[in-house]
N, CA, C and O atoms as CSV, one atom per row, in Angstrom:
chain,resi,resn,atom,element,x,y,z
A,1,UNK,N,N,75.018,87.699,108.537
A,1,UNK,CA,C,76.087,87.355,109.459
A,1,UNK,C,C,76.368,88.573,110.338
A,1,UNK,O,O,76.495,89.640,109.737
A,2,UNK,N,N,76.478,88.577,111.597
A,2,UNK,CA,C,76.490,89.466,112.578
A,2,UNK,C,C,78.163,89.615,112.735
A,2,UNK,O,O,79.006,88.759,112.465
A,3,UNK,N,N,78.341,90.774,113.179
A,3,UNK,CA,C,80.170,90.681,113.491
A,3,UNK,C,C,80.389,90.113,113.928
A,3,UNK,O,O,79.542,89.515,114.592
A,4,UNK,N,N,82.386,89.580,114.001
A,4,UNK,CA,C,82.814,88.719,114.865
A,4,UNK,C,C,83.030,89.839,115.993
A,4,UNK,O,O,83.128,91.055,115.825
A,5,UNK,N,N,83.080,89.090,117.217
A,5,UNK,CA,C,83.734,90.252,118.346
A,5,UNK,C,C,84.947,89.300,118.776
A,5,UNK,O,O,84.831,88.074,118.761
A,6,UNK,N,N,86.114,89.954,119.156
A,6,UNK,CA,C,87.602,89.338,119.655
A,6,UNK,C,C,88.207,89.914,121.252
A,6,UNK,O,O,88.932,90.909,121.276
A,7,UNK,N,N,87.992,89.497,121.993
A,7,UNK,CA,C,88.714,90.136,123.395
A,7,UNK,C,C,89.941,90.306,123.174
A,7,UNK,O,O,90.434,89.384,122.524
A,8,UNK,N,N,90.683,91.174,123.475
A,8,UNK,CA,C,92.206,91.371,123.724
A,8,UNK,C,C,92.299,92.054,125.104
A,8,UNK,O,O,91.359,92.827,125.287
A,9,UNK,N,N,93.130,91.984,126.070
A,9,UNK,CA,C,93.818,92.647,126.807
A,9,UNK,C,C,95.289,93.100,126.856
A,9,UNK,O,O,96.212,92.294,126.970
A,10,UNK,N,N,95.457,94.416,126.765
A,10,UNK,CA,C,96.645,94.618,126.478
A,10,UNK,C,C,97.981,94.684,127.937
A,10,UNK,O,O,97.981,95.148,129.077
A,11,UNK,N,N,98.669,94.168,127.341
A,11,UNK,CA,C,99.907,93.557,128.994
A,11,UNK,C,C,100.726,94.683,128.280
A,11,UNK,O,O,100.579,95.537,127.406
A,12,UNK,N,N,101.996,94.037,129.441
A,12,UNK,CA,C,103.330,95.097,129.450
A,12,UNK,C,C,103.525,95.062,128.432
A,12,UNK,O,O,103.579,96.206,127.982
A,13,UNK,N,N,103.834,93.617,127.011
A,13,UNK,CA,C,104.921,93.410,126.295
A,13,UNK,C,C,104.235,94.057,125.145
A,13,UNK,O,O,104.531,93.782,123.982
A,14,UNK,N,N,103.298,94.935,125.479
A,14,UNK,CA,C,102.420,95.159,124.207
A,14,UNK,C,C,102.479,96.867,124.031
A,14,UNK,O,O,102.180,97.570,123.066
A,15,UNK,N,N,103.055,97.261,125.551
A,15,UNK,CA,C,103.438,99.003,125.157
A,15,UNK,C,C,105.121,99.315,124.821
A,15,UNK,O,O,106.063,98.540,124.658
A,16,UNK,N,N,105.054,100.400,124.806
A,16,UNK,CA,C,106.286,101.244,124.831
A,16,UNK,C,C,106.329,101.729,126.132
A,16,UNK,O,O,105.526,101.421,127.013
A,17,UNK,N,N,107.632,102.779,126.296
A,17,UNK,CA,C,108.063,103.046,127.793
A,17,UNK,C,C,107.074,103.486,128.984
A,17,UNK,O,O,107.015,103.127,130.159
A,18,UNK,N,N,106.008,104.783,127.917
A,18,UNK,CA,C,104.753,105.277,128.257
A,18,UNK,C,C,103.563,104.446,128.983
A,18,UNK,O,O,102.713,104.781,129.808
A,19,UNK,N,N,103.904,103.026,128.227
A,19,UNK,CA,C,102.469,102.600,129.028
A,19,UNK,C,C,101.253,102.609,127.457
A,19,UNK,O,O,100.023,102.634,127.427
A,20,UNK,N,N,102.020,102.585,126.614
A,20,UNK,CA,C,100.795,102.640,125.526
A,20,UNK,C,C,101.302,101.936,124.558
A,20,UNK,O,O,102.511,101.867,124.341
A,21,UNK,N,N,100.109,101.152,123.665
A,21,UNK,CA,C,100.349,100.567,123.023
A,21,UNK,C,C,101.000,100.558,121.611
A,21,UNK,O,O,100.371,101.108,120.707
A,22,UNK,N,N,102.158,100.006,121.346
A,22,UNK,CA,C,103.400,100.273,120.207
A,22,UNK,C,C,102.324,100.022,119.085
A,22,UNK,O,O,101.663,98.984,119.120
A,23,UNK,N,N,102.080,101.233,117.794
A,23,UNK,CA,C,101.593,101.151,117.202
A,23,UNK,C,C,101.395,99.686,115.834
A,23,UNK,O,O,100.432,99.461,115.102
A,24,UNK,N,N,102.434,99.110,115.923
A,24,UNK,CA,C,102.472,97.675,114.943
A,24,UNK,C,C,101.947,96.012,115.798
A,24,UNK,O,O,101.957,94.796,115.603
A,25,UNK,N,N,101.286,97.658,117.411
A,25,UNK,CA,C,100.552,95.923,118.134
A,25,UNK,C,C,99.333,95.433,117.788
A,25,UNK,O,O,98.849,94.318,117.979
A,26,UNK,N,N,98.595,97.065,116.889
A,26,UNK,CA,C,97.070,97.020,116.376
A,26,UNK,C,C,97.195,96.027,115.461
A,26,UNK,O,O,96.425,95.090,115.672
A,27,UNK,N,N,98.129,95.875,114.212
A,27,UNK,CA,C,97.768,94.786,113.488
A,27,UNK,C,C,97.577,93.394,113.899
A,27,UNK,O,O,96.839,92.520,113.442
A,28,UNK,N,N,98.570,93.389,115.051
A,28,UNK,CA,C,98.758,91.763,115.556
A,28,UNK,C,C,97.140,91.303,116.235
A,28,UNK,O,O,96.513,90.246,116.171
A,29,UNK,N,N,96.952,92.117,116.637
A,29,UNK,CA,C,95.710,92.035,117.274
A,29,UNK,C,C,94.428,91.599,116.526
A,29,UNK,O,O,93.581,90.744,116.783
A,30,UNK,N,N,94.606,92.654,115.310
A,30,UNK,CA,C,93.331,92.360,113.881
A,30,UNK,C,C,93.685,91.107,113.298
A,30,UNK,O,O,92.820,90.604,112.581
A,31,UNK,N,N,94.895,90.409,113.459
A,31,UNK,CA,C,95.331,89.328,113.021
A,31,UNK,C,C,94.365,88.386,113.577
A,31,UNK,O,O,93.425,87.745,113.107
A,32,UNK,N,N,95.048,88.543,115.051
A,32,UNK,CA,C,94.425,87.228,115.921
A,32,UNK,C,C,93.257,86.854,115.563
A,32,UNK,O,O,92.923,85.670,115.510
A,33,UNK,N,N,92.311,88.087,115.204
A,33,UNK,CA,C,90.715,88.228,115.062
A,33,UNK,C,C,90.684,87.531,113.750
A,33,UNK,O,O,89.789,86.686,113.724
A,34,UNK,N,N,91.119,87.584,113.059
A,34,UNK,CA,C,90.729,86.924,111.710
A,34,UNK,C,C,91.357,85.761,111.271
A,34,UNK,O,O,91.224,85.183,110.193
A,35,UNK,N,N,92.254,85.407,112.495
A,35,UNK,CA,C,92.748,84.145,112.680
A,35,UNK,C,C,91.525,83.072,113.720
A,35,UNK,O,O,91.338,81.885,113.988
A,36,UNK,N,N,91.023,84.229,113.978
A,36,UNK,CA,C,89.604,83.062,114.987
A,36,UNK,C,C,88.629,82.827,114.058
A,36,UNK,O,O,88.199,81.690,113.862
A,37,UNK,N,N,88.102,84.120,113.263
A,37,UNK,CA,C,87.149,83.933,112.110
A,37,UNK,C,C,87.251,83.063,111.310
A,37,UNK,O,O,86.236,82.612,110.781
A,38,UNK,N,N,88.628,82.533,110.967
A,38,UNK,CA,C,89.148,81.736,109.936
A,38,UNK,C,C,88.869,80.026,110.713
A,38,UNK,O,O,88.287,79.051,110.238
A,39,UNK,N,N,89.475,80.184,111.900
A,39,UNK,CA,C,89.194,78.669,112.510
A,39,UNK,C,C,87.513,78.805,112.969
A,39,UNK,O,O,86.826,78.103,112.227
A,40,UNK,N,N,86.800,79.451,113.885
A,40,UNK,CA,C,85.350,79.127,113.738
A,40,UNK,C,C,84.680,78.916,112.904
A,40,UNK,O,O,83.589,78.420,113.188
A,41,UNK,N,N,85.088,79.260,111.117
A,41,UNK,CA,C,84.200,78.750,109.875
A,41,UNK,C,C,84.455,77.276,109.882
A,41,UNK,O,O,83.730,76.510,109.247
A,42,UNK,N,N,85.234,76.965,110.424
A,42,UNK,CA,C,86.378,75.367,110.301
A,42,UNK,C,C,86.724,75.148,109.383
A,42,UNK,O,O,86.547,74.026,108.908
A,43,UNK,N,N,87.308,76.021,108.786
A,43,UNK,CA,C,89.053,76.168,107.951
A,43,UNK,C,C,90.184,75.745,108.588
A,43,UNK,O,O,90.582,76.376,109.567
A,44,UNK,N,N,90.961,74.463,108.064
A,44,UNK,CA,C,92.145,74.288,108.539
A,44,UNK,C,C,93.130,74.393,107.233
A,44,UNK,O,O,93.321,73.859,106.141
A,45,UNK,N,N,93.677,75.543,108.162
A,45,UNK,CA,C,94.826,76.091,107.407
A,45,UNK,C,C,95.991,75.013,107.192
A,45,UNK,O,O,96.488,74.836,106.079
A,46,UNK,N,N,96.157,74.721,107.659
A,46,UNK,CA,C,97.380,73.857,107.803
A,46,UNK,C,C,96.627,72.684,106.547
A,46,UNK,O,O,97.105,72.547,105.421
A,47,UNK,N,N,95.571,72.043,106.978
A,47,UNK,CA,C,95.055,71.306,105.255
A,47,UNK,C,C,95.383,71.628,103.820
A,47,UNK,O,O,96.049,71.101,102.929
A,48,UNK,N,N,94.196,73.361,104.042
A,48,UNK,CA,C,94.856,74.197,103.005
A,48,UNK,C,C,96.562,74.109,102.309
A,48,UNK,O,O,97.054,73.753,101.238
A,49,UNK,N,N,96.968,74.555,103.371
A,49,UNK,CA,C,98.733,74.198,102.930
A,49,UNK,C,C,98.713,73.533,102.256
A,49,UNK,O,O,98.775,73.856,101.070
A,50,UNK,N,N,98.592,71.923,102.750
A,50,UNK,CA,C,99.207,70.698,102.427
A,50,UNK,C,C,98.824,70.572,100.902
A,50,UNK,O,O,99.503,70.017,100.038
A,51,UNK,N,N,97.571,71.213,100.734
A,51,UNK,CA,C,96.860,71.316,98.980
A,51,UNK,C,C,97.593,72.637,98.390
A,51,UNK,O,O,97.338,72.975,97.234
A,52,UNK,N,N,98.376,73.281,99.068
A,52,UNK,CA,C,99.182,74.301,97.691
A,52,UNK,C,C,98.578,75.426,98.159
A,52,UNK,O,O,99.207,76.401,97.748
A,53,UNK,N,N,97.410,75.821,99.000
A,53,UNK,CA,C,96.655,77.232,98.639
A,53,UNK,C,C,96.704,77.500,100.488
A,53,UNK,O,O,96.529,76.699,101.407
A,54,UNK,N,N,97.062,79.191,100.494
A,54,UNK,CA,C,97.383,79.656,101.621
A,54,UNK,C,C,96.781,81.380,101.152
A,54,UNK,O,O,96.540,81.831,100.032
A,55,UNK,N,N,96.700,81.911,102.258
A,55,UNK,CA,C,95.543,82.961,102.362
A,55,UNK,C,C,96.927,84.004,102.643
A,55,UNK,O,O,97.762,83.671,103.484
A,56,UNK,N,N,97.086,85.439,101.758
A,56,UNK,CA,C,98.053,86.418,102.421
A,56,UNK,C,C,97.443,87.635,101.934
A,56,UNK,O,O,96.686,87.798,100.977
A,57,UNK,N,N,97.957,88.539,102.848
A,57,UNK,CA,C,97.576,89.661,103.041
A,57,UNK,C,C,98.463,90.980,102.083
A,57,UNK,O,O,99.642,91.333,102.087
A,58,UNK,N,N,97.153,91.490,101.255
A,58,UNK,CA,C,97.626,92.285,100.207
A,58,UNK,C,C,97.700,93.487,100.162
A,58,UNK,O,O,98.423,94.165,99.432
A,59,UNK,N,N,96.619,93.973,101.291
A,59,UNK,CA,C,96.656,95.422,101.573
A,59,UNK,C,C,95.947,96.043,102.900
A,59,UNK,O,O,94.898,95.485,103.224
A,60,UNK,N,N,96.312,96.943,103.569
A,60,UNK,CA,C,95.698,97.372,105.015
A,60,UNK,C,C,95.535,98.676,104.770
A,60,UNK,O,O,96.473,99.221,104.188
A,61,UNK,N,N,94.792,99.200,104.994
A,61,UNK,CA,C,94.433,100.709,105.416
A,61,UNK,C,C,94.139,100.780,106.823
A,61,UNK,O,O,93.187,100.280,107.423
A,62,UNK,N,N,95.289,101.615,107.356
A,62,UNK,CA,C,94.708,101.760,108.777
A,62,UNK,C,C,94.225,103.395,109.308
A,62,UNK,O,O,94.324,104.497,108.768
A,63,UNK,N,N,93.710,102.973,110.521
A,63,UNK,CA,C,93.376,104.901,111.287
A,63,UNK,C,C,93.909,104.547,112.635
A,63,UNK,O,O,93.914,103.480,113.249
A,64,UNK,N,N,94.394,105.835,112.949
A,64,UNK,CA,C,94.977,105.325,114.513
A,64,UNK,C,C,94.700,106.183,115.057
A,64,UNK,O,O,95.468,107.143,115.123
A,65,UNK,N,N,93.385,106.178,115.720
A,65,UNK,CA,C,92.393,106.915,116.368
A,65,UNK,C,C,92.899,107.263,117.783
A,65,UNK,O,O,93.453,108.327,118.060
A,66,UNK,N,N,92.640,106.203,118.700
A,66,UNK,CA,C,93.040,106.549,119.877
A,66,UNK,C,C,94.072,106.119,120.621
A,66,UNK,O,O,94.588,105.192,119.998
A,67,UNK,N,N,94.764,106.352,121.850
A,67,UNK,CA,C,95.266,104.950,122.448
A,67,UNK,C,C,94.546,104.022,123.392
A,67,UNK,O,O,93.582,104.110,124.152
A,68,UNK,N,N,95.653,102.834,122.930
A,68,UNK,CA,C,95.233,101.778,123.952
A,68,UNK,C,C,96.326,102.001,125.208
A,68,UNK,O,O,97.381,102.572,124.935
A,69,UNK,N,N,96.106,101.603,126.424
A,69,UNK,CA,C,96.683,101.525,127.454
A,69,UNK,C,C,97.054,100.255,128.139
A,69,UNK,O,O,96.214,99.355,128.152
A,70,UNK,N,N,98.094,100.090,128.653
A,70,UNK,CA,C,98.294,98.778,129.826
A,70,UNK,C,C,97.088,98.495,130.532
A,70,UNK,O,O,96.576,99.357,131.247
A,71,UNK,N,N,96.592,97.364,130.393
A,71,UNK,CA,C,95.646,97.032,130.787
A,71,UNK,C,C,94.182,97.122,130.827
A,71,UNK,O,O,93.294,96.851,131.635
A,72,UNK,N,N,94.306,97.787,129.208
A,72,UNK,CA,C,92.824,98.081,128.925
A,72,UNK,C,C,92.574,96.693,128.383
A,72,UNK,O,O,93.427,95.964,127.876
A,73,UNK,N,N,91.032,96.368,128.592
A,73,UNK,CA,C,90.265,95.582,127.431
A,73,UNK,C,C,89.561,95.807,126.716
A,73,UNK,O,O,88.375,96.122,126.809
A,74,UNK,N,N,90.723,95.567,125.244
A,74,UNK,CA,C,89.483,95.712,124.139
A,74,UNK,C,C,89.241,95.072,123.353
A,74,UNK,O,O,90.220,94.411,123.010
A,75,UNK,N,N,87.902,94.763,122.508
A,75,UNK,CA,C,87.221,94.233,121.744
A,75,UNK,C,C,87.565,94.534,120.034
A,75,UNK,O,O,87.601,95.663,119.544
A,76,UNK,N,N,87.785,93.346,119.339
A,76,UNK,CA,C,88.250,93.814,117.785
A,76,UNK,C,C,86.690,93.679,117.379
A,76,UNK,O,O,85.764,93.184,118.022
A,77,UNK,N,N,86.696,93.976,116.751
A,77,UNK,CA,C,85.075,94.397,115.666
A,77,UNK,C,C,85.374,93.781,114.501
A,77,UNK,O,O,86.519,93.961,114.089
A,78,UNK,N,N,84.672,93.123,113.881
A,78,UNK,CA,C,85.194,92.425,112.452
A,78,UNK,C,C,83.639,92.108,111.681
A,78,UNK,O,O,82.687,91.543,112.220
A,79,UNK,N,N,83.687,92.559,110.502
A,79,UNK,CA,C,82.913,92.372,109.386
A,79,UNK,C,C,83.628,92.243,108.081
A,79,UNK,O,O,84.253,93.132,107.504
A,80,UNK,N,N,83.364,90.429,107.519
A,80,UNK,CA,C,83.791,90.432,106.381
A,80,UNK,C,C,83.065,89.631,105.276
A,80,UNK,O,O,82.214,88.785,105.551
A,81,UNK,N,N,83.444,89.940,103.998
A,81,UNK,CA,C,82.851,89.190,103.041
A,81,UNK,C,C,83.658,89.250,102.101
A,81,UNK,O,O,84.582,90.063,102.094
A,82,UNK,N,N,83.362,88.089,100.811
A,82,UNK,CA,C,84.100,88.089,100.165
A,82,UNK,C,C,84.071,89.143,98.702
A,82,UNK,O,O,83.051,88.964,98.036
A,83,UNK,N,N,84.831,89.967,98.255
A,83,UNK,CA,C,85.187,90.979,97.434
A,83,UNK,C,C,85.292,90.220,95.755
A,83,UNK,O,O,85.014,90.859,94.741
A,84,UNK,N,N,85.661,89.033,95.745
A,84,UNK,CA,C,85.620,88.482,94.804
A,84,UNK,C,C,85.734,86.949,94.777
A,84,UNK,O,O,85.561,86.405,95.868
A,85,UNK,N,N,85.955,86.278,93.885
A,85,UNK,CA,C,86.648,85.111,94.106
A,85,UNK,C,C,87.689,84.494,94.676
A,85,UNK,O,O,87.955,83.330,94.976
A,86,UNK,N,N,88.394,85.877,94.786
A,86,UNK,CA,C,90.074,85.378,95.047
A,86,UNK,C,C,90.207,86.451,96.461
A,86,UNK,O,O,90.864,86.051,97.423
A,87,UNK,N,N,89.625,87.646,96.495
A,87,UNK,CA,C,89.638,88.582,97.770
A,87,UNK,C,C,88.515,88.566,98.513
A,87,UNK,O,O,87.327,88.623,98.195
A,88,UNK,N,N,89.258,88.450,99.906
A,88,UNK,CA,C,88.597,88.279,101.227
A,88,UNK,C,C,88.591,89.659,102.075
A,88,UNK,O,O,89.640,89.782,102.708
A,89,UNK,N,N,87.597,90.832,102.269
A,89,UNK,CA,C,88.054,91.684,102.389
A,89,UNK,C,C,87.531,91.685,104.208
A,89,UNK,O,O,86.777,90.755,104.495
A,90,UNK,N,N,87.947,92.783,105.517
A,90,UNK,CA,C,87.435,92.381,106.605
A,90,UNK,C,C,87.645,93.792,107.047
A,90,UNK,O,O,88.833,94.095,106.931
A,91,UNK,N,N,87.050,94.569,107.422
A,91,UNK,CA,C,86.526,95.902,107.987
A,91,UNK,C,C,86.649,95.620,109.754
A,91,UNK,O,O,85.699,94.992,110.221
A,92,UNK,N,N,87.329,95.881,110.363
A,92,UNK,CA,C,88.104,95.768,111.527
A,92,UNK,C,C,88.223,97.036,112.762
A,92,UNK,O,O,89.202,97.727,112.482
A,93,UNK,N,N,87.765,97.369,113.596
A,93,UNK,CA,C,87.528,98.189,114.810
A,93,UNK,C,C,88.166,97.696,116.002
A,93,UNK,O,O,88.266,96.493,116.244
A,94,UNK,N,N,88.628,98.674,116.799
A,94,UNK,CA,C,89.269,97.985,117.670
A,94,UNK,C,C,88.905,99.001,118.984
A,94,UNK,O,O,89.538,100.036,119.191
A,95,UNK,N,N,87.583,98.454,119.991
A,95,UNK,CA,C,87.080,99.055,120.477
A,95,UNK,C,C,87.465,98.929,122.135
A,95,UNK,O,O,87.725,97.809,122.576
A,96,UNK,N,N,87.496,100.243,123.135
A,96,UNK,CA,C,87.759,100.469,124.249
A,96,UNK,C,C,86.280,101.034,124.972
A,96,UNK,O,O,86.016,102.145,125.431
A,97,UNK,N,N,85.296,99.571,124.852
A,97,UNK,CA,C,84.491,99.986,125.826
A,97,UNK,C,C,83.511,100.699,123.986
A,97,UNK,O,O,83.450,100.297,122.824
A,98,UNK,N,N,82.962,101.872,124.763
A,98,UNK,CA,C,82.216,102.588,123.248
A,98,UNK,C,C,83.539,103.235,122.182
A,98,UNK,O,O,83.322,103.594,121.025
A,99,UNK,N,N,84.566,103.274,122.681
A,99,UNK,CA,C,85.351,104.041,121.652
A,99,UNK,C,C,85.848,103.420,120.982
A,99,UNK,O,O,86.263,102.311,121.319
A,100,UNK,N,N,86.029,104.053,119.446
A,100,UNK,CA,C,87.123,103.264,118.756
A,100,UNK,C,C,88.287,103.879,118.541
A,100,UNK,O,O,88.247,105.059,118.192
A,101,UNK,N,N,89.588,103.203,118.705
A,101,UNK,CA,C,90.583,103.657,118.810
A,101,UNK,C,C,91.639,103.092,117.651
A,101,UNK,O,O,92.850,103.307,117.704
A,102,UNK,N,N,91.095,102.468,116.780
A,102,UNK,CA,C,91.748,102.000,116.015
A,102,UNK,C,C,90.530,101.271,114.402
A,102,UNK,O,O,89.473,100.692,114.651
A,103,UNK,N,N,90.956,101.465,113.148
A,103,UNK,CA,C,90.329,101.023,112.039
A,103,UNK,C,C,91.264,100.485,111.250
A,103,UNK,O,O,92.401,100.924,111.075
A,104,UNK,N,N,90.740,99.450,110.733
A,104,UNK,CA,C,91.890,99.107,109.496
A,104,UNK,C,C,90.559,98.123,108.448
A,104,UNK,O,O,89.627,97.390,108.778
A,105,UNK,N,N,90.831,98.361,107.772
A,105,UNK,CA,C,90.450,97.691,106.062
A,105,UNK,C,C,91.549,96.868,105.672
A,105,UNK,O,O,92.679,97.312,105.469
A,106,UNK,N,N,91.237,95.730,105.573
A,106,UNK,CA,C,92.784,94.686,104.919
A,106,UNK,C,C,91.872,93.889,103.969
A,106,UNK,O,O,90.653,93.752,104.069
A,107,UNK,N,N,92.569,93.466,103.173
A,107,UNK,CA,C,92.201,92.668,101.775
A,107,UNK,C,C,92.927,91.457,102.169
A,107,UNK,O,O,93.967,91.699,102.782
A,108,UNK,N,N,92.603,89.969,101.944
A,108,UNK,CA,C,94.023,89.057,102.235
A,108,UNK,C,C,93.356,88.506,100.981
A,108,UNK,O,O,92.167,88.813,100.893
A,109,UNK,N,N,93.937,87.622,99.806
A,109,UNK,CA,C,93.448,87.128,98.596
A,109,UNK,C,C,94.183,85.612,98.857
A,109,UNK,O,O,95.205,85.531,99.538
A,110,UNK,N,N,93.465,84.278,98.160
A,110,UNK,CA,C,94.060,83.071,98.414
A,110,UNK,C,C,95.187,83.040,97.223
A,110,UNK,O,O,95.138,83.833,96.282
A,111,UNK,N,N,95.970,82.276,97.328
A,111,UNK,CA,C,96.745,81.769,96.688
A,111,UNK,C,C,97.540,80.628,96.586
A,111,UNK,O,O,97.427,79.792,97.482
A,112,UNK,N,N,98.117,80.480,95.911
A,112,UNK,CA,C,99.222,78.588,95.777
A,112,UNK,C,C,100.105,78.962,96.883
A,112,UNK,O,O,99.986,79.997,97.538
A,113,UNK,N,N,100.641,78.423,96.985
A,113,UNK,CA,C,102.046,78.110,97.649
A,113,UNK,C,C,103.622,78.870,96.923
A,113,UNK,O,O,104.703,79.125,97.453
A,114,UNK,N,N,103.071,79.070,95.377
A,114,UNK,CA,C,104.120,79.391,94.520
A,114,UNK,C,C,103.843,80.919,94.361
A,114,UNK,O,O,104.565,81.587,93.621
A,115,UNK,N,N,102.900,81.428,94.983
A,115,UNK,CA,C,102.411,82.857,94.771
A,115,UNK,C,C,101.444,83.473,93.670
A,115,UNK,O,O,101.451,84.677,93.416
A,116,UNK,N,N,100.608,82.554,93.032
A,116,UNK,CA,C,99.634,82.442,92.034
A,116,UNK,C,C,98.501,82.676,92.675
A,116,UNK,O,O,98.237,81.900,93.594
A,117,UNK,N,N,97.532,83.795,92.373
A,117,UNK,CA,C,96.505,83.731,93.009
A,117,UNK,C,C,95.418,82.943,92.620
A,117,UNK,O,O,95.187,82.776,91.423
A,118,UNK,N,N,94.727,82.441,93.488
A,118,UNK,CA,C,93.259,81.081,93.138
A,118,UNK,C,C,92.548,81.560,93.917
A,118,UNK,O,O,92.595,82.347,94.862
A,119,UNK,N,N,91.678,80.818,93.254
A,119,UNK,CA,C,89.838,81.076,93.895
A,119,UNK,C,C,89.969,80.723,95.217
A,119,UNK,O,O,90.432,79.618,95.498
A,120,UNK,N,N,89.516,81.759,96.358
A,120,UNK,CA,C,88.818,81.246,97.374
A,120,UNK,C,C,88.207,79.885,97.365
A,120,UNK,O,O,87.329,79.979,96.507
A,121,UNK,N,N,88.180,78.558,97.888
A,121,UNK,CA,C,87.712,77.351,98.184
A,121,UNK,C,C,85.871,77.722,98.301
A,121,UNK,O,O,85.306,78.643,98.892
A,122,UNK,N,N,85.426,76.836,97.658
A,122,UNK,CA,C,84.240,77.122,97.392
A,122,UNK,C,C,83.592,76.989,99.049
A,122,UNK,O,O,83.146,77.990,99.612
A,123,UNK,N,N,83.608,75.809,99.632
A,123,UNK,CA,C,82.840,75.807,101.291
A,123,UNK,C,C,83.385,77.369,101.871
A,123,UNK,O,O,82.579,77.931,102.613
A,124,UNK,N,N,84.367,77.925,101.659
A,124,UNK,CA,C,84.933,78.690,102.208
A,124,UNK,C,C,83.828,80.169,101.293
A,124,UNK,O,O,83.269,81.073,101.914
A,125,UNK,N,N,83.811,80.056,100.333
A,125,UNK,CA,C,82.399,81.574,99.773
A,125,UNK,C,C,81.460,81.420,100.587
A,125,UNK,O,O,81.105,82.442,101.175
A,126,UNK,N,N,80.785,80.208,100.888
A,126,UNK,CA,C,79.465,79.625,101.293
A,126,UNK,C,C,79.812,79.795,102.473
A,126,UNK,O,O,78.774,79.386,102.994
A,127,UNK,N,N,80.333,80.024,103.161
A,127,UNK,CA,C,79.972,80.435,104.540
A,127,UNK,C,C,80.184,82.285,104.312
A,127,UNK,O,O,80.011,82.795,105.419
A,128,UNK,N,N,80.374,82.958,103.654
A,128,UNK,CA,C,80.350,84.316,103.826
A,128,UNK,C,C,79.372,85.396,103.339
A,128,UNK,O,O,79.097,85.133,102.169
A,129,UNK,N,N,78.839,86.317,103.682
A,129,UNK,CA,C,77.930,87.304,103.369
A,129,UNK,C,C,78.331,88.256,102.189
A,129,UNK,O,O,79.502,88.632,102.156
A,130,UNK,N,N,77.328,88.746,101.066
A,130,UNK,CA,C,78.033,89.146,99.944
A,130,UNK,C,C,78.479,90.822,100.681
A,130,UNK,O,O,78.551,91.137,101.869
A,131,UNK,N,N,78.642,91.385,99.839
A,131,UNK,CA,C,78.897,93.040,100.379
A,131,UNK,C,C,77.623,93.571,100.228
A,131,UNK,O,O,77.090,93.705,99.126
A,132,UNK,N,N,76.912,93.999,101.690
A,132,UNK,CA,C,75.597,94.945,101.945
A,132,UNK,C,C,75.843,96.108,100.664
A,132,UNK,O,O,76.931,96.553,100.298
A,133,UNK,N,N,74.886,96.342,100.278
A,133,UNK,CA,C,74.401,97.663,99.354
A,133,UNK,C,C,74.732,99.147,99.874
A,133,UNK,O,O,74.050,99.674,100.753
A,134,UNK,N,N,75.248,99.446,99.588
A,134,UNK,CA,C,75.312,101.541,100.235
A,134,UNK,C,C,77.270,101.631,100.563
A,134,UNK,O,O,77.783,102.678,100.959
């Protein structure tokens, strides 16, 4: 499986006074991206729901490399696979052109509705790549 790539362009409502981007806009952004990954496998979340099991996010490691600017376009970088049965892990870049200006590592694991964690949905393993070697 080749990365996902995600366009973003960043507008006004996305800096601070400077003209740069408010640092809690990088996550929203890695969101979106793995909110597309999630609908191009054709996962409907909202199904999911209705059966009890919903996907949340357990842990992020981020780097905050460079800035983004008003009106830059950049590209999220995304490589993921699944970590276990229950963790979905997604290695995330957030690129300006060749630079990266942003990294984050997030884990999201499935679970009930009641906060019990469950197996990843089996169609849902089968579409993902195990973790490369090294």
């Amino acid at each position: 499986m080749s990365a996902h790539r995600f366009p973003v362009t960043v507008y006004y409502e996305d800096t601070d006074m400077a003209g740069i981007v408010y640092y809690a806009n990088y996550l929203r952004y890695i969101e979106r991206a793995r909110s597309e990954i999630v609908e191009e496998m054709g996962v409907d979340q909202n199904a999911m729901r209705a059966e009890g099991i919903v996907f949340a996010v357990t842990r992020v490691e981020a780097d905050y490399i460079g800035s983004a600017r008003l009106g830059d376009r950049l590209t999220i970088v995304t490589e993921h696979y699944a970590q276990s049965a229950v963790r979905w892990v997604f290695e995330q870049t957030v690129m300006r052109g060749d630079e990266v200006i942003f990294k984050a590592l997030v884990t999201a694991v499935c679970m009930t509705t009641e906060g019990r964690p469950t197996r990843l949905p089996a169609e849902i393993r089968a579409l993902m790549r195990p973790k490369a070697a090294g």
